[in-house]
MOPAC internal coordinates of N, CA, C and O (Angstrom, degrees):
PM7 1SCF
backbone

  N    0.0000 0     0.00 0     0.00 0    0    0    0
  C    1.4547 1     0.00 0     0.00 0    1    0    0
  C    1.5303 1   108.96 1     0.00 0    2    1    0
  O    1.2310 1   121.94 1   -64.57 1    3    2    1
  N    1.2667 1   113.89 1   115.43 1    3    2    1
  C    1.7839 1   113.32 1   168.47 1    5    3    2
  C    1.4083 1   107.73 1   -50.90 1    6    5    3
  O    1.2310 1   131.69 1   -22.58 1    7    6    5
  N    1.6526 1    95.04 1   157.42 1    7    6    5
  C    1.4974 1   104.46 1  -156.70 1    9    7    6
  C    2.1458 1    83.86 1   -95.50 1   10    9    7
  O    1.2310 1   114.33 1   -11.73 1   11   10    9
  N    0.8091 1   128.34 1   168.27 1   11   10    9
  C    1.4215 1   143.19 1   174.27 1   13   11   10
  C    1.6811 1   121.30 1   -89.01 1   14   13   11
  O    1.2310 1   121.81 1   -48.47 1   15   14   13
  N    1.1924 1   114.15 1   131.53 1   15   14   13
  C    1.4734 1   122.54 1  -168.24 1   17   15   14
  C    1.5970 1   108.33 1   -33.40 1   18   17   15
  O    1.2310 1   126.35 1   115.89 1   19   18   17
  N    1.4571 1   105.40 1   -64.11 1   19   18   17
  C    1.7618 1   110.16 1  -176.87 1   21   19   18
  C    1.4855 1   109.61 1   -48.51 1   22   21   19
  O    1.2310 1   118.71 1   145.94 1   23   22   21
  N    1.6876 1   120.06 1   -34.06 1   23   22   21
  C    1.6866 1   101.66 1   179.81 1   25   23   22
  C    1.3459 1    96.29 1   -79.45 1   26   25   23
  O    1.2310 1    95.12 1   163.33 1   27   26   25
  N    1.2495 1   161.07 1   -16.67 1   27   26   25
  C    1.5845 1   142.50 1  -171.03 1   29   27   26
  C    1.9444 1    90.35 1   -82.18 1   30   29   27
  O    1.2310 1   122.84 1   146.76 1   31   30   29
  N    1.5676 1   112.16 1   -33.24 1   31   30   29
  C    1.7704 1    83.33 1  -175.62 1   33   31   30
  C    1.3576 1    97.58 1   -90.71 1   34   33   31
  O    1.2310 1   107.89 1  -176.98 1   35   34   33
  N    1.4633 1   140.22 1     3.02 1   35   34   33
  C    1.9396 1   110.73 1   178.43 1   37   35   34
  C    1.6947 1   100.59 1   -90.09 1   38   37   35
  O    1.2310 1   122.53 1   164.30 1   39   38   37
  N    1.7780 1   112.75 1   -15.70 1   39   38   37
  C    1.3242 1   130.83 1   165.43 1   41   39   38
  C    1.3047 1   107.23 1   -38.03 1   42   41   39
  O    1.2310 1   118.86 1   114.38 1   43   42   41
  N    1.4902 1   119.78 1   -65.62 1   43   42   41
  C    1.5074 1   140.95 1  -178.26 1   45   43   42
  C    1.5648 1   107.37 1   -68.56 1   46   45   43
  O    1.2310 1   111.32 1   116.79 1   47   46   45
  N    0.7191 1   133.95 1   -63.21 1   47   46   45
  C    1.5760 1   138.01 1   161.99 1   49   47   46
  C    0.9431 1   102.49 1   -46.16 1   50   49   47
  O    1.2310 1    94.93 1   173.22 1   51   50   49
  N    1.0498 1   161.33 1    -6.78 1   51   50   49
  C    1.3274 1   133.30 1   164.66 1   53   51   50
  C    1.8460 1    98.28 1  -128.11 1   54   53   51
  O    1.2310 1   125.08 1  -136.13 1   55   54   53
  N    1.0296 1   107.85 1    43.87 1   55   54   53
  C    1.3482 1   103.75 1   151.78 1   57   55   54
  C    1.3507 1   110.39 1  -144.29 1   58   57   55
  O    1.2310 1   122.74 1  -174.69 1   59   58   57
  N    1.5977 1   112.36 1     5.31 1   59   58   57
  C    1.3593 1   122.65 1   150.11 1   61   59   58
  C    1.7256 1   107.80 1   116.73 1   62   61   59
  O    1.2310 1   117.91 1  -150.52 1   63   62   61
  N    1.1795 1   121.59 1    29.48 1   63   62   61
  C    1.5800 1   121.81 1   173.05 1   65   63   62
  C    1.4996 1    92.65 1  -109.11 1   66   65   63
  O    1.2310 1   133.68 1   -16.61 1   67   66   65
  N    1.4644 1    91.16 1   163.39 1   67   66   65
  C    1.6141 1   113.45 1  -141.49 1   69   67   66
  C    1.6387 1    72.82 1  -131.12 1   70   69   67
  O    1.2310 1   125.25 1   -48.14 1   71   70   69
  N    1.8366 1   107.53 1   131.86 1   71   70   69
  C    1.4720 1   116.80 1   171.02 1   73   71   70
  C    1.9583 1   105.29 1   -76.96 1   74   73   71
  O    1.2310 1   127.75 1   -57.56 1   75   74   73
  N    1.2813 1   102.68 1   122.44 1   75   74   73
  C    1.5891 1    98.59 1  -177.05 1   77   75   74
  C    1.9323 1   117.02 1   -91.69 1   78   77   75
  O    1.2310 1   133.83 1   178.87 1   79   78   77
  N    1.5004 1    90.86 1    -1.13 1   79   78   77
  C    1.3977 1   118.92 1   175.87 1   81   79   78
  C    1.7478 1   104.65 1    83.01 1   82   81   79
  O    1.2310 1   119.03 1    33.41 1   83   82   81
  N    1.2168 1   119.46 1  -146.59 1   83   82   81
  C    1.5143 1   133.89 1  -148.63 1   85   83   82
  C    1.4076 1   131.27 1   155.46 1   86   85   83
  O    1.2310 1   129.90 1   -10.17 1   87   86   85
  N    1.7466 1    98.52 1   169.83 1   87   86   85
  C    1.3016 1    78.34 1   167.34 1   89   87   86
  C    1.5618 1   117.58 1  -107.53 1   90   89   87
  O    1.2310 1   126.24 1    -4.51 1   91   90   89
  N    1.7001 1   105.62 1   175.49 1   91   90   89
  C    1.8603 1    92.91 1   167.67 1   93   91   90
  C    1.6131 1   111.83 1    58.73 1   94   93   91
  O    1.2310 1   117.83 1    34.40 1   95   94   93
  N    1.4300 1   121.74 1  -145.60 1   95   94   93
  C    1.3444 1   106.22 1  -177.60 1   97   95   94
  C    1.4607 1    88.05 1  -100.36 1   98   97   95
  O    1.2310 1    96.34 1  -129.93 1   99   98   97
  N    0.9732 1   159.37 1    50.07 1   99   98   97
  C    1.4826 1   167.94 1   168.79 1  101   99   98
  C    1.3484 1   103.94 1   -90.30 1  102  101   99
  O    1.2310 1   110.11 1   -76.43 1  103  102  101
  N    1.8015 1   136.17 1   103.57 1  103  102  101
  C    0.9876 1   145.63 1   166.26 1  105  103  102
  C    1.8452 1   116.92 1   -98.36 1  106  105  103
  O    1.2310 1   132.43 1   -25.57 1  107  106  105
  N    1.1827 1    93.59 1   154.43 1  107  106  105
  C    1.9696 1    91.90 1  -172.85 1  109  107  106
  C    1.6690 1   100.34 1  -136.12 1  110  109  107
  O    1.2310 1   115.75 1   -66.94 1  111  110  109
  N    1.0847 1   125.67 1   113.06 1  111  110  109
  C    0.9764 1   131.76 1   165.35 1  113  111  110
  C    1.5904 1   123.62 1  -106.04 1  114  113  111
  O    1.2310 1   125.61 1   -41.30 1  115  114  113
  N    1.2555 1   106.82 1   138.70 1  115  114  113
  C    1.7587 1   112.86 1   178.01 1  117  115  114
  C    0.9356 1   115.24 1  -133.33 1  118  117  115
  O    1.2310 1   106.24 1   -12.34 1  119  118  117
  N    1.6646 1   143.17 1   167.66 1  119  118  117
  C    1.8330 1   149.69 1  -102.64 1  121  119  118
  C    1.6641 1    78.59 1   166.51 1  122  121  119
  O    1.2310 1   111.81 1   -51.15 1  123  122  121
  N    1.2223 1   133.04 1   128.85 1  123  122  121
  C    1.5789 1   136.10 1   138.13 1  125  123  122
  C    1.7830 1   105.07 1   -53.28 1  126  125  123
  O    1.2310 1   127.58 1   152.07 1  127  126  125
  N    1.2228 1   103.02 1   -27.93 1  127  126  125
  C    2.1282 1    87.43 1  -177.89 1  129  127  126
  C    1.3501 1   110.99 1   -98.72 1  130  129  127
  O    1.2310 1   115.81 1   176.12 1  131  130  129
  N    1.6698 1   125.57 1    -3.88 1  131  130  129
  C    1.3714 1   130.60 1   165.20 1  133  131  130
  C    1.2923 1   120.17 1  -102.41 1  134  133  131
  O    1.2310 1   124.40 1   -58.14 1  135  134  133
  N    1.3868 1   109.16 1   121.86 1  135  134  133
  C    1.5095 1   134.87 1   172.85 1  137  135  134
  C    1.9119 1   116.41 1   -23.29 1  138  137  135
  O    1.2310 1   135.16 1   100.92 1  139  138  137
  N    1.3775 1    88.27 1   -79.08 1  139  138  137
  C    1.3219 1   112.29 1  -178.77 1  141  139  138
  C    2.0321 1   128.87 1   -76.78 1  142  141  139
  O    1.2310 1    92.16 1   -59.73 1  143  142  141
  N    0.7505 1   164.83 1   120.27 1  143  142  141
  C    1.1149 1   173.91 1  -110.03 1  145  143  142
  C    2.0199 1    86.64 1  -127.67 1  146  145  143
  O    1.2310 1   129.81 1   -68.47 1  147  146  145
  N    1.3882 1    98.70 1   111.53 1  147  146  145
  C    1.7929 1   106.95 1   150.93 1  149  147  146
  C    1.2835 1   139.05 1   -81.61 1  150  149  147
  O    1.2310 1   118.91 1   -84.65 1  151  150  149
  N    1.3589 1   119.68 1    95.35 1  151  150  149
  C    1.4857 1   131.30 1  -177.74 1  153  151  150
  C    1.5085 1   107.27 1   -78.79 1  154  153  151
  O    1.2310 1   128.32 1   -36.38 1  155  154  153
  N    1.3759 1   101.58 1   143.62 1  155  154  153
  C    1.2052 1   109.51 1   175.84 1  157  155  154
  C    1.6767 1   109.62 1  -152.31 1  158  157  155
  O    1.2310 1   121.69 1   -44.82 1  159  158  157
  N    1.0729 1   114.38 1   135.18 1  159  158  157
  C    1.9261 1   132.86 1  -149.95 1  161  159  158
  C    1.3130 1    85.01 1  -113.30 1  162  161  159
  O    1.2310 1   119.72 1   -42.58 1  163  162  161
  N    1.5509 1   118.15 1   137.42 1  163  162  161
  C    1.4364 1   107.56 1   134.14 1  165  163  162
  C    1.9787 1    93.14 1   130.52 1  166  165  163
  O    1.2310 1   135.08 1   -56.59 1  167  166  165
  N    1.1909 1    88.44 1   123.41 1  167  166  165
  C    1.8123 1    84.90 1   176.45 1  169  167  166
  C    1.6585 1   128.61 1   -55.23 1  170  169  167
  O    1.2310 1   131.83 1    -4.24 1  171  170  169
  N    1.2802 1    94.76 1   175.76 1  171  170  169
  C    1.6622 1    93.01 1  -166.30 1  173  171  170
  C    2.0787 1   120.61 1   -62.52 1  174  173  171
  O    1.2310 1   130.35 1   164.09 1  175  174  173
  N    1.4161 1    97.64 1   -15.91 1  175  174  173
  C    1.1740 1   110.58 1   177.60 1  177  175  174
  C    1.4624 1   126.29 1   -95.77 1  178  177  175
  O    1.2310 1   124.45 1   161.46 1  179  178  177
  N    1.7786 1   109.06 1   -18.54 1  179  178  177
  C    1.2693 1   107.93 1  -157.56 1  181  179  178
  C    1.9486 1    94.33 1   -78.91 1  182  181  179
  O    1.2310 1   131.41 1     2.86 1  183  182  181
  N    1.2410 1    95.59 1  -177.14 1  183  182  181
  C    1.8364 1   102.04 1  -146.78 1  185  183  182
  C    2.3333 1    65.96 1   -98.55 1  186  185  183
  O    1.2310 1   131.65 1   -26.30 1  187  186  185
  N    1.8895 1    95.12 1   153.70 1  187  186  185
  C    1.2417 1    75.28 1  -171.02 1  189  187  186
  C    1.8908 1    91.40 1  -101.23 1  190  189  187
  O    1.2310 1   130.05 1    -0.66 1  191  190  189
  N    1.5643 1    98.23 1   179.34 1  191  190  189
  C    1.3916 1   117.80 1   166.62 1  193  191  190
  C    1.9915 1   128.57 1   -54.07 1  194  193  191
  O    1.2310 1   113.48 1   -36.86 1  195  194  193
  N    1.1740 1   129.94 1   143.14 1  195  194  193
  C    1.1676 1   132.09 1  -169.09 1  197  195  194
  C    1.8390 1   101.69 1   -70.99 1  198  197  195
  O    1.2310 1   130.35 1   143.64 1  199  198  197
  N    1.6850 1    97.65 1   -36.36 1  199  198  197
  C    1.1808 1    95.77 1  -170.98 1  201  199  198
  C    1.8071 1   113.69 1   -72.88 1  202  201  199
  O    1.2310 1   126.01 1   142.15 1  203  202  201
  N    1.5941 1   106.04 1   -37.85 1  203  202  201
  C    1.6031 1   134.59 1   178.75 1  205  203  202
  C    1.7348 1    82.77 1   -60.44 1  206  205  203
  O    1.2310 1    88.55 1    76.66 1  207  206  205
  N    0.9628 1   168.53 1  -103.34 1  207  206  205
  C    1.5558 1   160.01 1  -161.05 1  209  207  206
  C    1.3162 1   110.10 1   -18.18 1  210  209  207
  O    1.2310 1   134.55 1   121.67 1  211  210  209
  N    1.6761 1    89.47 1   -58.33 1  211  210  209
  C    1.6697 1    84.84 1  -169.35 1  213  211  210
  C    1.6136 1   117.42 1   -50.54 1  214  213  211
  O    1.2310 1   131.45 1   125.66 1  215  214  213
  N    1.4506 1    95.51 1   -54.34 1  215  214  213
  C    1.6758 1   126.93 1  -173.69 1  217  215  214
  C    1.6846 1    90.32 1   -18.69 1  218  217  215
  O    1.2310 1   131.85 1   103.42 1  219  218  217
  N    1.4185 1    94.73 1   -76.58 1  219  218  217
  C    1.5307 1   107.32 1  -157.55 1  221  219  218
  C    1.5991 1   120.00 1   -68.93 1  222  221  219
  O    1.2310 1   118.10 1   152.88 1  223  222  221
  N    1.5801 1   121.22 1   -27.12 1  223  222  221
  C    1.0251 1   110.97 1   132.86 1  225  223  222
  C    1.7560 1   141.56 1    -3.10 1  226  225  223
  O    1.2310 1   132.97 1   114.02 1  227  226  225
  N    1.0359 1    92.55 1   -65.98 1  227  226  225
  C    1.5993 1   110.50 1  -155.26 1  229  227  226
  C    1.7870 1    83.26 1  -103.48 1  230  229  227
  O    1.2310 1   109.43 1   132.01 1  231  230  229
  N    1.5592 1   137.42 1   -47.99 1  231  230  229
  C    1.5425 1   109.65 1   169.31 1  233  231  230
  C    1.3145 1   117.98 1   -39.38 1  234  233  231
  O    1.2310 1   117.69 1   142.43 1  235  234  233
  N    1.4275 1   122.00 1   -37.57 1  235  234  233
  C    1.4948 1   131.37 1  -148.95 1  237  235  234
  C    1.4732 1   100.00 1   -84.81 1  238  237  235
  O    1.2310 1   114.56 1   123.61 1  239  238  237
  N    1.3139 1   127.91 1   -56.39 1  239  238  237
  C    1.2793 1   130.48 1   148.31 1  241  239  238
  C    1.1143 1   126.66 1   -40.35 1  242  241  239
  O    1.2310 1   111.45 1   164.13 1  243  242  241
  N    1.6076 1   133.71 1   -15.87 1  243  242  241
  C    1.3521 1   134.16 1   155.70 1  245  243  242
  C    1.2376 1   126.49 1   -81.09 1  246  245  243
  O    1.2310 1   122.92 1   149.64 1  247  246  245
  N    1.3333 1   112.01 1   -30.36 1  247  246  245
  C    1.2134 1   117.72 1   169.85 1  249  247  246
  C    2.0696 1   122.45 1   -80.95 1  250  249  247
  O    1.2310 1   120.34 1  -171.21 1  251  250  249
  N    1.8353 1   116.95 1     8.79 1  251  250  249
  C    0.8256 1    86.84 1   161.51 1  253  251  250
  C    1.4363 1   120.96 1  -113.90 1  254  253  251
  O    1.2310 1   125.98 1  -159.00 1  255  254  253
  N    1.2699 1   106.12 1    21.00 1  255  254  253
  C    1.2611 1   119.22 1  -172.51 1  257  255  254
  C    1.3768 1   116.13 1   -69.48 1  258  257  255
  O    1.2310 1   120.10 1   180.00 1  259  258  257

C-alpha cells in the first residue's frame, strides 16, 4: 500500500527540511546540506508517487551526510 502525501512531509520534517511553500498543491522543501529543493505535488490525502518516495528517500539520506 503507498504511503500517503502527509507521511512523506512529517518524513521530511523530521529530518529537518523546512516547507518553503508553493504553488497549488505544489510544496518545496529545503535541507541547508541538500543541493536541490524537494517538491512534492499532490494533496494531503492523495496516496503518494513511487517516484515522490523514492525522491525523498534519497533527500533524507542527503541530508545526513
Amino acid at each position: 500500500m503507498p504511503k500517503k502525501i502527509r507521511d512523506l512531509i512529517s518524513q521530511l520534517e523530521k529530518a529537518g527540511f523546512v516547507n518553503r511553500g508553493g504553488k497549488g498543491s505544489h510544496r518545496n522543501f529545503v535541507h541547508p546540506n541538500v543541493m536541490k529543493p524537494v517538491v512534492l505535488s499532490g494533496n494531503l490525502g492523495d496516496d503518494a508517487k513511487k517516484y515522490q518516495e523514492r525522491a525523498i528517500k534519497s533527500a533524507i539520506e542527503e541530508s545526513k551526510k
